[in-house]
C-alpha positions, 0 to 999 in steps of 0.5 A: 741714341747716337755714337756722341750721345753714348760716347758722353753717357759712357765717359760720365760713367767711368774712371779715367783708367776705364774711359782710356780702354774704352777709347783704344777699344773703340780704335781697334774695333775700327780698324778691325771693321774696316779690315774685315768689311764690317760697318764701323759705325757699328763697331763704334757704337759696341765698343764705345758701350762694352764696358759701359757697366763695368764699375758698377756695384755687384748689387746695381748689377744683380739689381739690372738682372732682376728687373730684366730677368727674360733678358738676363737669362741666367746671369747672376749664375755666371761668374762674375766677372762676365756680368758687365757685359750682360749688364751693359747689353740690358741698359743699352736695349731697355735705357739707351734705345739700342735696338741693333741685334747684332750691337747688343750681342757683341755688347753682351758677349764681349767677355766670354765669347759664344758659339757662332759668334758674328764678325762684329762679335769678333772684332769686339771680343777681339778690340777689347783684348788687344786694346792700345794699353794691353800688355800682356805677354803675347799681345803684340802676335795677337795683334798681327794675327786679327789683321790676318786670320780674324778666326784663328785669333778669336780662337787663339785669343779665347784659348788665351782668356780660358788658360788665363782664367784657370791658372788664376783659379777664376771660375770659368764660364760655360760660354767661354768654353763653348765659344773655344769648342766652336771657334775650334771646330770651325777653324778651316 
């Protein structure tokens, strides 16, 4: 599948809302790969799939994780909130015929973060939260700190999403925090 065939696909899925996020995601991810010497085709493809299984039904999504269990892991332990980017990683490697590792992970990972997450990883974790449309008290610092120190915001931006999360009462995921633990240790 290539970037317009997925771009189609995507925007066939989702709300008006979503496909708008989608799109500044996809603007950001960019940018961010062009600042930080990452293909941005590459970026393209990632963020223009993230949330491609975002308004599915919790039962279409369980049903993704039974018939790729291998796959999926544990998913359907995890919160829920974190299931779409599972989800969307599994339709994109056994639906769509992506075969790139490194587009499925930040596809997969998009949400929660992981230890050693790769800069594509970053820069999609990152484009998702600072996103055009993105309001959130704090955004606009997060925004100058990724053209700067692309590490310290993922840690910053991971220790946003963890407290955010907590003071919501939201289950948190083990990722998430091992992702925080890992970006924090290997901060210079």
């Amino acid at each position: 599948m290539d970037y317009s065939e997925a771009k189609k696909l995507v925007k066939a899925r989702l709300s008006e809302k979503r496909w708008t996020h989608t799109k500044n995601v996809k603007k950001m991810a960019v940018k961010l790969a062009k600042r930080w010497g990452t293909d941005p085709e590459k970026a393209a493809m990632a963020a223009i799939l993230h949330d491609s299984a975002k308004e599915l039904p919790k039962q279409e999504l369980l049903q993704i994780f039974a018939d790729n269990a291998i796959i999926a892991e544990n998913a359907p332990a995890r919160p829920l909130p974190v299931w779409h980017g599972i989800a969307a990683a599994i339709l994109a490697e056994t639906q769509w015929g992506i075969t790139d590792p490194e587009i499925l992970s930040a596809i997969r990972c998009h949400t929660t973060g992981k230890p050693g997450m790769s800069k594509l990883d970053k820069i999609i974790y990152l484009a998702d939260m600072t996103s055009a449309e993105r309001d959130w008290p704090g955004v606009d610092d997060l925004r100058v700190l990724e053209m700067q120190d692309l590490d310290r915001a993922l840690c910053d931006a991971l220790k946003r999403s963890i407290d955010f999360v907590e003071e919501k009462g939201g289950s948190l995921d083990p990722e998430s925090v091992a992702a925080y633990e890992y970006a924090k240790a290997h901060l210079e």
